[in-house]
Each structure stands twice: as C-alpha cells, then as structure tokens.
C-alpha positions as CSV (number, residue, x, y, z in Angstrom):
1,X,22.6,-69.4,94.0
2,X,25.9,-71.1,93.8
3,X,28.7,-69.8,92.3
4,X,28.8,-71.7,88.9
5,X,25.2,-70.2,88.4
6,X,26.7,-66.4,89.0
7,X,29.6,-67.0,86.6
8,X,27.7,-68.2,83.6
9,X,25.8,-65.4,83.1
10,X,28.8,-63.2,82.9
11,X,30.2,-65.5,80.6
12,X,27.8,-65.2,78.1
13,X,27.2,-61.4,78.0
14,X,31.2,-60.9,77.6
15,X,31.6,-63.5,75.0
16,X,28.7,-63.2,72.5
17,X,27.7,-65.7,70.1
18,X,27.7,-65.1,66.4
19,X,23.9,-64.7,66.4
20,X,24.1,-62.3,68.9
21,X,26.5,-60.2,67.1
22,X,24.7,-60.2,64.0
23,X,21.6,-59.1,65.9
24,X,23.5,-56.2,67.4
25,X,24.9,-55.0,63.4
26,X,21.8,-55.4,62.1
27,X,20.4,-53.0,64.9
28,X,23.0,-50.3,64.4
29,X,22.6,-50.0,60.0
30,X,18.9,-50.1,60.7
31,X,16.8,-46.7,61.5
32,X,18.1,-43.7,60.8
33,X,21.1,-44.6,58.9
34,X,22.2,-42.0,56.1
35,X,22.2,-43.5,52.8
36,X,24.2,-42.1,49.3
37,X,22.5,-39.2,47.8
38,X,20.9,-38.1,51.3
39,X,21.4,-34.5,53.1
40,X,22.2,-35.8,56.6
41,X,23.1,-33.7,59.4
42,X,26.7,-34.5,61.3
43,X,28.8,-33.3,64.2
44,X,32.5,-31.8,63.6
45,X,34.7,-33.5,65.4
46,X,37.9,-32.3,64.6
47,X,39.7,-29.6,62.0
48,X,43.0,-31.1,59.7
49,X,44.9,-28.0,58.5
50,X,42.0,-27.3,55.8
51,X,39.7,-30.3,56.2
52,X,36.6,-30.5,58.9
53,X,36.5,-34.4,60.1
54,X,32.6,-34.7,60.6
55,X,31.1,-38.1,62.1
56,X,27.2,-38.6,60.2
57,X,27.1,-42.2,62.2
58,X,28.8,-43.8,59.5
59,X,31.6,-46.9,60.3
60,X,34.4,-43.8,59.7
61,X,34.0,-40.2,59.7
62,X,34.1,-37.7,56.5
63,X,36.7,-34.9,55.2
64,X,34.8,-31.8,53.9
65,X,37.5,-28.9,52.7
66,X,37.0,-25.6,54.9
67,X,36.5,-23.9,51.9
68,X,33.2,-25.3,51.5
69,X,32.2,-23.8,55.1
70,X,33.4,-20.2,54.1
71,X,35.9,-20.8,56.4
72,X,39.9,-21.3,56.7
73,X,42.2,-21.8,59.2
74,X,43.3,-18.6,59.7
75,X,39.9,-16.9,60.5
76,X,37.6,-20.2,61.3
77,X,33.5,-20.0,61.2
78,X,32.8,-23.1,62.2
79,X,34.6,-25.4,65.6
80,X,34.6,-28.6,67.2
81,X,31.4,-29.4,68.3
82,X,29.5,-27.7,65.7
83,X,26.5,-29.5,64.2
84,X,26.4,-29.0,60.6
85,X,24.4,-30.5,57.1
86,X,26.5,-32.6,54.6
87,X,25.5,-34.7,51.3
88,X,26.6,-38.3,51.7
89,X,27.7,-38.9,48.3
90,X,29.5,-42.0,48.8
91,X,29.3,-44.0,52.3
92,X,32.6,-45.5,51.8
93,X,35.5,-44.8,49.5
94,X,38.4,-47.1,48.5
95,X,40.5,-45.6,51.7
96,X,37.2,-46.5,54.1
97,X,36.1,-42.7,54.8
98,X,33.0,-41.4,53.8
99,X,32.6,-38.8,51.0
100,X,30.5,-35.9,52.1
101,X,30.1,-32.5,50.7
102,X,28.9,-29.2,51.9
103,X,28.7,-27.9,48.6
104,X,25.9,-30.2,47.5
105,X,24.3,-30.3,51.2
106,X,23.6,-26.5,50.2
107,X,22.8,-27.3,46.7
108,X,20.1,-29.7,47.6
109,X,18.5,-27.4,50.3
110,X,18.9,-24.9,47.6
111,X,16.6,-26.9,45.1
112,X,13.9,-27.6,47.6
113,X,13.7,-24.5,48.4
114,X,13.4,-22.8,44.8
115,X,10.8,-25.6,43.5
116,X,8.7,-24.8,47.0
117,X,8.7,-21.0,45.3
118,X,8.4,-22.2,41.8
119,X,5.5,-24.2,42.7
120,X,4.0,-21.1,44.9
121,X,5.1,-18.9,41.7
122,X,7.2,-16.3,43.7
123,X,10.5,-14.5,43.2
124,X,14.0,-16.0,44.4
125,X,17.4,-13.7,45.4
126,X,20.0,-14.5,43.1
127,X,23.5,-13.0,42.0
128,X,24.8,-13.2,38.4
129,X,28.1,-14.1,38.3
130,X,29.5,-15.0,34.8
131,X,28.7,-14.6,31.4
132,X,28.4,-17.3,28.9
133,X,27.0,-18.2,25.1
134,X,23.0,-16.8,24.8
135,X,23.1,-16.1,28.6
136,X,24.7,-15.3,31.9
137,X,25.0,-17.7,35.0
138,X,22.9,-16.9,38.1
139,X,23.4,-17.7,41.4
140,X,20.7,-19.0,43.6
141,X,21.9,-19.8,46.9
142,X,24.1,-22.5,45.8
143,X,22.0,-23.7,42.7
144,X,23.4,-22.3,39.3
145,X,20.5,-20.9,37.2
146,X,20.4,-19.7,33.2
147,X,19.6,-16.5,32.7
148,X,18.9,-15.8,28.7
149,X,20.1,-12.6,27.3
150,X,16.3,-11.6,26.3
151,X,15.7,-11.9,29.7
152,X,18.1,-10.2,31.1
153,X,15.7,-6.2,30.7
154,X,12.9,-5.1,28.9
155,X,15.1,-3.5,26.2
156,X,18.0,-4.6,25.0
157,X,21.3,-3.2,26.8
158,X,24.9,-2.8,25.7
159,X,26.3,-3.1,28.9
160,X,25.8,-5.4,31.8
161,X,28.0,-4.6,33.8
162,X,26.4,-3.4,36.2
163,X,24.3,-6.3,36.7
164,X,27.1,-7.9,38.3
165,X,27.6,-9.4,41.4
166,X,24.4,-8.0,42.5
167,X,22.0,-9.2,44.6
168,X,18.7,-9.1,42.4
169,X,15.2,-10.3,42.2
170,X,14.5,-13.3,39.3
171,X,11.3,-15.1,38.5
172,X,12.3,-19.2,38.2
173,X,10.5,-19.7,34.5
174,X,11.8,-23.4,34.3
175,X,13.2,-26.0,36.5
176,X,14.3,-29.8,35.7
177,X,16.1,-31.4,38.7
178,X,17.1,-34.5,37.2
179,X,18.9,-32.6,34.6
180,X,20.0,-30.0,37.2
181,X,18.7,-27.1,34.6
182,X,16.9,-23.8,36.3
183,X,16.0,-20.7,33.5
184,X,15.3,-17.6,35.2
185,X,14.2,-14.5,34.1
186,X,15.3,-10.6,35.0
187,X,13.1,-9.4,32.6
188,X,9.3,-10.4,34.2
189,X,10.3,-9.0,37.5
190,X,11.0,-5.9,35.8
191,X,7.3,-6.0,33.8
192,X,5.4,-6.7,36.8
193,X,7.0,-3.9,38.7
194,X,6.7,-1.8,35.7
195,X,2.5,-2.9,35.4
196,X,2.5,-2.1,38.6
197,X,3.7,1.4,38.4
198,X,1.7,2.1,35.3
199,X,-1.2,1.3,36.7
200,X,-0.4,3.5,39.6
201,X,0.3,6.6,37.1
202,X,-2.4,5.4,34.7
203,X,-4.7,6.3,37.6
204,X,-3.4,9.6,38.3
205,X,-3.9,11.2,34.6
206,X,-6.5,12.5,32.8
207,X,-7.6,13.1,29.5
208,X,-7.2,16.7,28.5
209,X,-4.5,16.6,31.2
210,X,-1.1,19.1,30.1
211,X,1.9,17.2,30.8
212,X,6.0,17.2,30.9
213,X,8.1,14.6,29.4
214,X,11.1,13.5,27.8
215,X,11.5,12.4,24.2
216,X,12.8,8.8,24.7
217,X,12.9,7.3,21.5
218,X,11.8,8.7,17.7
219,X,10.4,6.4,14.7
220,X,9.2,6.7,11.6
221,X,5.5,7.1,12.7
222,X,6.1,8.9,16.5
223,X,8.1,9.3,19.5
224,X,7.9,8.0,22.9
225,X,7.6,10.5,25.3
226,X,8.8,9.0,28.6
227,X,5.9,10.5,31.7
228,X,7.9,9.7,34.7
229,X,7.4,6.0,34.5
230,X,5.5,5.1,31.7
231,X,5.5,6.0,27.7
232,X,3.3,7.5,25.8
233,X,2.9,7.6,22.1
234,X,3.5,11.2,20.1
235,X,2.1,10.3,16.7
236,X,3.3,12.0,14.2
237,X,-0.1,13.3,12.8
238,X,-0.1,15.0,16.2
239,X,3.1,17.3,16.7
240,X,1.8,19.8,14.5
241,X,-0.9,21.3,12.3
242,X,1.4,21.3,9.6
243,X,2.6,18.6,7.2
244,X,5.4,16.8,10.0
245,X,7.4,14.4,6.9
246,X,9.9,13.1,9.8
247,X,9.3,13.4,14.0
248,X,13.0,14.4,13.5
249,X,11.9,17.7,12.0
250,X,10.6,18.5,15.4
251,X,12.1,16.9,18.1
252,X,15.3,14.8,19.3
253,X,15.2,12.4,21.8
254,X,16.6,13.6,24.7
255,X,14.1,16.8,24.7
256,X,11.9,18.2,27.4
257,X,8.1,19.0,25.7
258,X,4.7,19.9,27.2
259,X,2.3,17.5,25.6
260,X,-1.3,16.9,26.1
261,X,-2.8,13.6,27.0
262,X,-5.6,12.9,24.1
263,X,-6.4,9.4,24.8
264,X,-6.0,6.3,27.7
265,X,-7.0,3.2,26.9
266,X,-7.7,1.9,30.6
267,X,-7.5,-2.1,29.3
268,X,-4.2,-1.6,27.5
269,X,-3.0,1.5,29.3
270,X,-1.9,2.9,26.7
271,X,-1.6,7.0,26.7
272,X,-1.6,8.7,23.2
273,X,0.0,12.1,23.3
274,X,-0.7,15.2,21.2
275,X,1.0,18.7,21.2
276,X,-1.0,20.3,18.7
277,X,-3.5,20.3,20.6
278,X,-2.1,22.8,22.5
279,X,-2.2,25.4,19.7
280,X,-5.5,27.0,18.2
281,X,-6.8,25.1,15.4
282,X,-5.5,26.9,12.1
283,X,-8.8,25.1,10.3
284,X,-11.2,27.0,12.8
285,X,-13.7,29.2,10.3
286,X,-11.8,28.3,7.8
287,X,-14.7,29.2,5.4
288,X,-14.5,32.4,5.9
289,X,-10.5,32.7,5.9
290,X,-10.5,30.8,1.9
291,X,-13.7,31.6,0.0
292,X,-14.5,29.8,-3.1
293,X,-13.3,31.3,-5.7
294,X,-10.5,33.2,-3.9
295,X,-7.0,33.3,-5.1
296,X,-4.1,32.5,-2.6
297,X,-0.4,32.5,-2.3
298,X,1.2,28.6,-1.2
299,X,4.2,26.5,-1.1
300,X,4.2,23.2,-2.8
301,X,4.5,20.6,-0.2
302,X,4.1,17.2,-1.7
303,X,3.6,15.9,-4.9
304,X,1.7,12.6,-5.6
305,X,0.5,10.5,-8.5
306,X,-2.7,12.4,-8.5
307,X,-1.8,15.7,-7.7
308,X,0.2,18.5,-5.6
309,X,-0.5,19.7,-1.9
310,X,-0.2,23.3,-1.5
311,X,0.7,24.6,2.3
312,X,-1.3,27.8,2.5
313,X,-0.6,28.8,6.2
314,X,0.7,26.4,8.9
315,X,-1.6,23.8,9.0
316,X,-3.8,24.5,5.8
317,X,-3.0,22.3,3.0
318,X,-4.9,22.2,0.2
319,X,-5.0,19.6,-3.0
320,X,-4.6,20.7,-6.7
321,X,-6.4,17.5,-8.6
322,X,-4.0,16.8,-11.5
323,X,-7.2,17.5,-13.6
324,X,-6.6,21.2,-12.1
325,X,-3.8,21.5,-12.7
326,X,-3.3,22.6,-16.8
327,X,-5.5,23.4,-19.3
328,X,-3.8,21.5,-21.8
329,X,-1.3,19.6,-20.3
330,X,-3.4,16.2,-19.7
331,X,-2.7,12.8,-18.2
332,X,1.3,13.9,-17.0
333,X,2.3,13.7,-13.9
334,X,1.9,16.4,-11.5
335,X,6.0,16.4,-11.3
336,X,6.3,17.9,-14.8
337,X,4.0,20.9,-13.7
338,X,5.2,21.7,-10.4
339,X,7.7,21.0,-8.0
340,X,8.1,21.1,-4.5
341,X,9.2,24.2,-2.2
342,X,7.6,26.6,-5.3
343,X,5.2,29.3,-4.7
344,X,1.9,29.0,-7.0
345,X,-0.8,30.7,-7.1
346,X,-3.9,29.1,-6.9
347,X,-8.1,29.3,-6.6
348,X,-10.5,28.0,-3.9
349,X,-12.5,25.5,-5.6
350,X,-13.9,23.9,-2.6
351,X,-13.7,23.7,1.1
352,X,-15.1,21.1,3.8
353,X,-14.0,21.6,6.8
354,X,-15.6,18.9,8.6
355,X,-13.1,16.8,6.6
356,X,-10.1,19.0,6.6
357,X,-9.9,18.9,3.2
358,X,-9.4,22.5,0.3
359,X,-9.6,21.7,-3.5
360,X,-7.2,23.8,-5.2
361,X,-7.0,24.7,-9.1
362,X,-4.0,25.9,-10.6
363,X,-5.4,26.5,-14.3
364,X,-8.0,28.7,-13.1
365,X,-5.3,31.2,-12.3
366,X,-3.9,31.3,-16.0
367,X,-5.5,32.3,-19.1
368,X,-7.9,29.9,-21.1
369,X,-6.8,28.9,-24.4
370,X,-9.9,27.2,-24.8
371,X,-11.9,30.7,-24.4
372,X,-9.5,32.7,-25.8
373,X,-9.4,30.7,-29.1
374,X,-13.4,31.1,-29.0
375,X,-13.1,34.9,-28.6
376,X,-10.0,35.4,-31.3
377,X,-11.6,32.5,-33.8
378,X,-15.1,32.6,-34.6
379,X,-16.8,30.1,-36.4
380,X,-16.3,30.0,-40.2
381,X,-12.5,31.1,-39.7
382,X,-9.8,29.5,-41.0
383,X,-6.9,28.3,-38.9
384,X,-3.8,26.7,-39.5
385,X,-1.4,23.6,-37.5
386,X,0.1,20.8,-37.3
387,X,-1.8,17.0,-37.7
388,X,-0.5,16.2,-34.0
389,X,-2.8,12.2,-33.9
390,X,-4.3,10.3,-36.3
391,X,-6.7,8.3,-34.6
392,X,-9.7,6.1,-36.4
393,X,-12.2,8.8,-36.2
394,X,-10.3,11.6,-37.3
395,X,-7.3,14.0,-36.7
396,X,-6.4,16.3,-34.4
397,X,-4.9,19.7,-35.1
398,X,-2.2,21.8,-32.9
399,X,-3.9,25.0,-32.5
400,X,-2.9,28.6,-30.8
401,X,-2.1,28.3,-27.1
402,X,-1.5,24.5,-27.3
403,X,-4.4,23.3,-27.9
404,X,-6.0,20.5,-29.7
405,X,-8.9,21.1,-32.5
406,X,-10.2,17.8,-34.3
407,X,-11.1,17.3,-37.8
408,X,-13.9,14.4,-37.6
409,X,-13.6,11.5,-40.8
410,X,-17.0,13.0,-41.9
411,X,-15.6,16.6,-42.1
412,X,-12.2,15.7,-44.4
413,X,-13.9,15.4,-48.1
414,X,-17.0,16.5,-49.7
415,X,-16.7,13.1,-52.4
416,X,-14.6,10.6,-50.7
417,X,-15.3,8.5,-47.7
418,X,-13.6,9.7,-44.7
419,X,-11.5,5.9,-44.3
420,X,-10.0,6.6,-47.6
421,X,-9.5,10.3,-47.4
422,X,-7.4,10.1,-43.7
423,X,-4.7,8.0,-45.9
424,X,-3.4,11.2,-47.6
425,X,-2.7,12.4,-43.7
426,X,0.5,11.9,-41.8
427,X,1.3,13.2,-38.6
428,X,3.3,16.4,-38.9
429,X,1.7,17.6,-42.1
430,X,0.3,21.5,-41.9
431,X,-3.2,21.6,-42.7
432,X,-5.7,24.3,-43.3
433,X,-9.1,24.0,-41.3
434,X,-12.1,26.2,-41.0
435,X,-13.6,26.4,-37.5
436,X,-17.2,24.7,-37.1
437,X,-17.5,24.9,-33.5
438,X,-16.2,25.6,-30.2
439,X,-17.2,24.5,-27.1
440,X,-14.9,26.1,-24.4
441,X,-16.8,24.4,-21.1
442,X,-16.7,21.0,-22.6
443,X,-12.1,22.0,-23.9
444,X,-13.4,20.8,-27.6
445,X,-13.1,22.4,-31.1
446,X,-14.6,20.9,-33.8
447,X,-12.5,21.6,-37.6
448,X,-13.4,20.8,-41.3
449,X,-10.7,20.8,-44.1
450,X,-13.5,20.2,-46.8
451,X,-15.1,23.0,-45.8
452,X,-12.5,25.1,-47.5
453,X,-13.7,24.3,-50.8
454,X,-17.4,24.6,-52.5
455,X,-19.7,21.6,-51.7
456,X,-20.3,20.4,-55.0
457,X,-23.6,18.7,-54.5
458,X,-25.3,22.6,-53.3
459,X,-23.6,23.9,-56.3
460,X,-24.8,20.8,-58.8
461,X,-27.8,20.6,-56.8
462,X,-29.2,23.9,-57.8
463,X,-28.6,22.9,-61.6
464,X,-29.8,19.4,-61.2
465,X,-33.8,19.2,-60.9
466,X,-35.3,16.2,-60.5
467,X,-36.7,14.8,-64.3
468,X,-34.2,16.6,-65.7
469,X,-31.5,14.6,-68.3
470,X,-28.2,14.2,-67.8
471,X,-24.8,12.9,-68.9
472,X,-22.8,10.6,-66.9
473,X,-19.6,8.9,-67.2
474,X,-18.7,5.1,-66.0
475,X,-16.4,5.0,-62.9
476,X,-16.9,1.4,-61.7
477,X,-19.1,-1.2,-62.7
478,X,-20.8,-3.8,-59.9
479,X,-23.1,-6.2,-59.8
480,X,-25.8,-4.6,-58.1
481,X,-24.9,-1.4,-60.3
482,X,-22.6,1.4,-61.9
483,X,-21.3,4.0,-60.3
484,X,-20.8,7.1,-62.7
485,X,-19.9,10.4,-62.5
486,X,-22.1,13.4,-63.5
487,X,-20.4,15.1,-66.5
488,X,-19.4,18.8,-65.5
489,X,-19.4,18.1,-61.7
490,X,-17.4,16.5,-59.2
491,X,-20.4,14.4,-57.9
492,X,-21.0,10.9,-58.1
493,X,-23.9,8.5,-58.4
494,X,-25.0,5.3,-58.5
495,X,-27.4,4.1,-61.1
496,X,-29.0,0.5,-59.8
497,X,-29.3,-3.0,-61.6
498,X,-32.8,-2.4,-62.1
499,X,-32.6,1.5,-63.7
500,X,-30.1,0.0,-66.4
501,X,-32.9,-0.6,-68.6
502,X,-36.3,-0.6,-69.6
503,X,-35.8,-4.0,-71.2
504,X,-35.4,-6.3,-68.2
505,X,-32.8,-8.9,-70.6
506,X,-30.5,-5.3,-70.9
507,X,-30.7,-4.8,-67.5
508,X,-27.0,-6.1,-66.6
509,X,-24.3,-3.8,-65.5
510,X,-21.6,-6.0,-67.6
511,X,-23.0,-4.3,-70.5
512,X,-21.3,-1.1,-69.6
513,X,-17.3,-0.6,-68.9
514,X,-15.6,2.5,-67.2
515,X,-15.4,5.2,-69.4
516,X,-18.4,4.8,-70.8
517,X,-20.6,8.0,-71.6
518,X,-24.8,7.4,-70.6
519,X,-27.8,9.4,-70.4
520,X,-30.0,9.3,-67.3
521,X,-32.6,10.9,-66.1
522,X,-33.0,12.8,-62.1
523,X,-35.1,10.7,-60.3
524,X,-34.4,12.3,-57.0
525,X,-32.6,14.8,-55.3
526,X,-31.9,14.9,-50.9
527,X,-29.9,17.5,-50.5
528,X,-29.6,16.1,-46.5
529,X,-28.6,12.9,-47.2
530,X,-26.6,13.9,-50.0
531,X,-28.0,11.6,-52.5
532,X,-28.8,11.9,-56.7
533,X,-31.0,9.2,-57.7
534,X,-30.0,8.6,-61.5
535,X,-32.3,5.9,-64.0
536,X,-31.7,5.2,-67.9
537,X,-35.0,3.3,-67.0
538,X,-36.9,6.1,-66.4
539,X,-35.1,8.1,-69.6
540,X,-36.5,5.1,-72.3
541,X,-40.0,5.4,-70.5
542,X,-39.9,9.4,-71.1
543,X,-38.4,9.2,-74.4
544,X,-41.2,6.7,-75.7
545,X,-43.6,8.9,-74.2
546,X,-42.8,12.0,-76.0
547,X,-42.3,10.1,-79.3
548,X,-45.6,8.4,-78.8
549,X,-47.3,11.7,-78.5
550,X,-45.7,13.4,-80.7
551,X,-45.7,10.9,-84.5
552,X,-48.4,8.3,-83.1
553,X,-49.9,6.1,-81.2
554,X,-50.8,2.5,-81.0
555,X,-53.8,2.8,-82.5
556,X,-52.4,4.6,-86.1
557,X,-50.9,0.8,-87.1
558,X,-47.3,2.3,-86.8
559,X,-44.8,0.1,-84.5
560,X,-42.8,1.5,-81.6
561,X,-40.0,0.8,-83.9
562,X,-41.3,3.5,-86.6
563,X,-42.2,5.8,-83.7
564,X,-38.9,5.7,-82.4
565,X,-37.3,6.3,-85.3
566,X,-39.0,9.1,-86.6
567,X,-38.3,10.9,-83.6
568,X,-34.9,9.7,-83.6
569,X,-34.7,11.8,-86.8
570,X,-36.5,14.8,-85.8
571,X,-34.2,15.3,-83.0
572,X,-31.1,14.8,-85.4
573,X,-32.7,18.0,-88.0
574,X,-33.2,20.1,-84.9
575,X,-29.9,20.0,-84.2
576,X,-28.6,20.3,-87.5
C-alpha cells in the first residue's frame, strides 16, 4: 500500500460529505426520540440555585423548578446523577431549551394509573384539599378530581372539616381525559362498607331477639333506633299499647331503649323494631275484662268525623259511633258532644278482639226520652210544642226531652186536604197534638191535630143512612160535577154529572151556581174511605115511585104530569 492510498481514507472519515452528515442526523432524531406530549425518562445533570438541568436526549437540556421534585436547595431529594420522569411539553422554546415538567410527568402517570382502576372498578387514595361551588377538590396523586357535595357522606353534614387533608378512600364515578375531568365519590365507599357491615350484623340477629340501641333520629311516623351499626325502624304503632299521637311523646333522640326485633327482611335488610312487645298485651281476654253491656269509666282520646275514641285503660280504646252518641242530637259532629281529655261514661256494645276493636255507646248511659215519653204519654193524650220543620209530608213537633213527634198531612184536618191545610202552619207556631203512636225502638212518634176535634163524618155518619133524603148546599160547580155541602154538617160531597138528573138534557152542572140549596138522596155511605155518595137522580126516580103508587098508574089514563102534581099537593096539605 503506498502512502497516498493510507491518507485517503483518513481524509474522508475526518471530512464528511454532506450526504454523510445528513445520514448521521437522520440516525440520531430517529428511534427513541421523545416527542411533545410524551412522559420521557431523563438524567439530572446539574442543579441551578432552584432549577434541576435534566438531559432527555434532546439538542439542549431542560429546567424543571426543585419545587416540582419536593425538593429545595436547602434540604435536596434528588442529585446529580439521578434518573428521573419529565413531560416533554415543548422540544424547543424560543431560547433553544426544552420545556419539561415534573408536574405533568406525575399527572400523566397519575391518569394511567386511575383509568387502569376505573376500568378494574376499584378504589383510589386521594386527599381533599379545597373547597369550591357544588363540591370540594380531591387529590389523586397528582390528578385533581371533583368531589360533589352529595357525595361527600351518606347524610348530609354541617361540617367538613374534618375531611381535610386526609388521606381517604374514593370510588372514581367518571373520568374524561381529554377534558381532564375526574368525579369521585366519598359517599359509595361509605355504602359498601356500610352493606358490608349490615350484612355482618344482619346475620347475627334474630327475630324475637331483645336488644339495646340509641334513638338516632324521630319523624312523624317512627324513630330510628341506631343497633351498633345499622338502623332499625321503631314505628310508631309499636312504642306502645296506647294511642302514641307523636314518637316525641316517648322518646328523644339521643336515648338509650331496649327494643325487640319484630321483623328482618333478609333481601332489603331491613330490621322493624317494637317495644310494646315487651309488655303483656292489655287486649289479652279482653272479653272477659269489658262485657257487653257493661258500663265503664274513659278518657276521650280523639275525635273524628264519625265519632270519639274513648281510652279505657292503657292500650284499650274503644269507638263511640256518632249514631251512639245522643239520643236526639242527630247528624252533628261528635265535637259538639264531647271533647277531648273528658271522662264519660259509657256501655259495651261490642267487642272483637281478633280485630282490636270495642263499640262504645254513650246514649245508652242517659235516660231515653223516646221511652220515657212512651211511659209519661200514652196514646190518646194530648201534648203540646213547637212546629220545629215543615217538610212536604207533614210537620214535626218539639216534644218533652227534645224530642221530635210528627204530625203526618193526612192527620192535620178531618175536611181539607192535607197540601192545603199545612199552609195555615209556620215554623215556631205552638200546636196542640194528640198522641197516636209511639214507637220507642224505631225514636218515632206519630201526632194528629185533627184528632182534637169530632170527626164529622162518624158523627153525620150515624145520622146519614143510605136512601135517606137530604139537603145540600152548592160549594163549587165542575164539569164532571158539584161539590155541595151537607146542610147541618161539616161534610162535603160530590154529586156526579150523571146524578144531576133524571132527564139526561138537565143533566149539566152549569145549571146549578154556589149557593144553591138541592135535595139528594144517600146512595152510599164507606165509613173507611170516608166517602157519601149523593144522587138528585136517584131522588126524581123515588119520588115518581111513591107518587105513582100512591094517585095512579099508567094504566088509569092520568099523565106523569097529573101524578106528580097531585102528590106535589098532598105533600104541601101535610105540611100545612
């Protein structure tokens, strides 16, 4: 080899073409260069006052502020040497240095590691460390979460305080890492550790089981009696034998009680409580305690639209119906007869005990007007009150005791129709009455005002025999008829279009006017339907009967009108 073939060589590998040195760049950015947005690991190579200078194999190294390492100057964590994990947010910067952070490096290991335990659905470690609208801020290793305030306990709390800066358990409920938005929640951690526990204490009680607990909260139907652990529901129904109106009547929260464990409901776990059930049962032969019939001592404990309840011991309450409640006091409200916190005395009417249930009366215990009238006013008496209701079928009459007697339309005048004869009635008037009946069971008395005079079809009745003649006088003429009255009596008749005459052409009502005085004989007489049956008809036939026998016949050659008229004057000398 000569010497010009050694030097060239050397030449060439100290002086490098342009190709040759494109070659070599494009070598060194390929691979395992970091790119923006990556998490790239990177060696310290020097500390500035506050600022770590770390090489990632960039053309210049980084500045990342101690601060970001935990560290400082003045008591270091990390040295030269030291190998750590930035974020390459920028490669270069307008001075030529790389941006990095440590911050974000942690961040974005941060993320990868909560959506690996999203995904697997388990708990992350996180410290709440600021309070802001609807929520608090969380800290999850780095990555800032949202906590909402409903998530925060099971209950709602005042204070939360205490909360912070802790070190707590949280469920991850949401993540978005393009938006950078993580909701957490304290709340689920705190239900599945409480399931947990229930189920754990759930398992260790028993119905029937006696038990100590704490009143934790009271409402309008119960309390919750806190077990050691878990709730379980007092129901109001259930603190006592007796009516309970509020829980607060009984307990306060904050009390220690014995209670008894009535029911579990192994799906829902829920425990109902009782503490009655710890005392005897006041209903137990209750039969025998409160016969029917019996008359007892109680205190009115509430009063409803349809009666009173009567406390007769602890734990026995009994109904008075508001239909047992007066005996003439109807359709008021029991408020107006009793009140509550007074004694009454009152009578067994009923008892079931497989219902829990006592029928009370109240009336039973007083006097009966109804059968005290019966006693003091037998029927056919007279009585005397006020018209307290017209109604359309009759009025009713204040009576002794206050109660009610009615007068029926039928039972007001012996002559008139009852429609016509209520008019002369107002309410207030004092009217006479004679008792007809009474009917105590059934609260009715029956009354009569036209009972106080004569009926004056009995007493014309006994005068008036059918075929006998009498004198009427027009009241009203119709066109079927006349009505008259019959002279010397209060009674009236009615005389039909076809009894007018004998002579069918006189047979027409207009013929007669009021006033008018006629002759008419009895054709019938119903003393239960109250009816005369008058004819001028029947009269003519009977008076040509008796003339005919009496001057004539037919067959003699004399006329009816020759008959008629020597009768006519016959009757006129016998009464001269």
């Amino acid at each position: 080899m000569t010497a010009t073939q050694t030097i060239e060589p050397k030449a060439k590998e100290y002086n490098p073409t342009v190709d040759d040195f494109a070659a070599l760049l494009d070598e060194s950015l390929s691979g395992s260069a970091p790119s923006e947005g990556a998490v790239v690991k990177g060696i310290i190579v020097a500390i500035e006052k506050d600022l770590a200078v770390i090489d990632v194999g960039l053309k210049t190294e980084g500045r990342v502020p101690l601060k970001e390492f935990g560290s400082s100057v003045a008591n270091p964590t990390i040295h030269v040497g030291d190998e750590v994990e930035v974020y390459v947010e920028r490669i270069e910067n307008a001075m030529g240095e790389a941006v990095l952070s440590r911050e974000k490096a942690r961040r974005e290991d941060s993320w990868t590691k909560l959506e690996q335990k999203f995904n697997a659905g388990e708990k992350v470690e996180g410290v709440i460390f600021n309070r802001v609208k609807g929520g608090f801020t969380v800290d999850l290793d780095g990555a800032v979460a949202f906590l909402p305030g409903s998530q925060v306990d099971i209950r709602p709390i005042k204070d939360v305080t205490p909360l912070m800066n802790v070190t707590q358990p949280f469920q991850i409920l949401k993540m978005d890492r393009r938006r950078g938005n993580i909701v957490v929640s304290r709340r689920s951690v705190l239900e599945e550790t409480r399931a947990e526990q229930r189920s754990e204490i759930v398992a260790k009680l028993e119905e029937g089981q006696v038990v100590d607990g704490v009143v934790k909260n009271i409402t309008d139907y119960g309390a919750f009696i806190d077990l050691g652990g878990i709730d379980g529901l007092l129901h109001v129904t259930d603190m006592a034998w007796k009516r309970v109106n509020h829980p607060t009547e009984i307990l306060n929260v904050g009390d220690t009680v014995k209670v008894q464990i009535v029911r579990i409901n192994p799906e829902t776990q829920r425990i109902s409580l009782g503490m009655k059930q710890l005392g005897s049962d006041p209903w137990s032969g209750i039969e025998a305690k409160y016969p029917i019939a019996g008359k007892f001592t109680g205190t009115v404990t509430n009063i409803a639209d349809y009666g009173a309840f009567v406390e007769l011991e602890p734990g026995v309450e009994g109904l008075i119906h508001v239909s047992e409640m007066s005996w003439v006091k109807k359709n008021v409200h029991p408020g107006k007869i009793v009140s509550t916190s007074q004694e009454v005395e009152v009578q067994v009417l009923e008892v079931d005990a497989s219902k829990r249930r006592i029928s009370l009366g109240l009336k039973q215990t007083q006097e009966n007007p109804w059968n005290t009238f019966a006693d003091t006013h037998p029927k056919g008496s007279e009585v005397e009150g006020q018209v307290r209701n017209i109604t359309e079928f009759g009025l009713f009459v204040g009576l002794e005791g206050g109660i009610d007697g009615m007068v029926h339309l039928s039972d007001l005048d012996w002559s008139r129709s009852g429609e016509e004869a209520i008019k002369e009635y107002n309410k207030g008037d004092t009217v006479r009455a004679v008792v007809l009946e009474t009917d105590p069971e059934k609260e009715r008395i029956s009354l009569g005002i036209k009972q106080l005079a004569t009926d004056p079809f009995q007493s014309a009745s006994s005068t008036l025999k059918k075929g006998s003649t009498i004198t009427c006088e027009v009241i009203e003429v119709k066109d079927a008829g006349i009505d008259v009255k019959i002279s010397g009596t209060d009674m009236t008749a009615f005389i039909r279009r076809a009894d007018l005459s004998r002579d069918r052409s006189e047979q027409r009502p207009e013929r007669f006017s009021a006033g008018d005085m006629v002759d008419a004989v009895v054709t019938q007489v119903d003393k239960s339907g109250r009816k005369i049956g008058l004819s001028i008809k029947a009269l003519e036939i009977a008076e040509e009967k008796e003339a005919v026998a009496q001057f004539g016949s037919t067959d003699s050659g004399a006329s009816l009108g020759d008959i008629l008229g020597a009768a006519l004057k016959a009757q006129t000398k016998d009464k001269e």
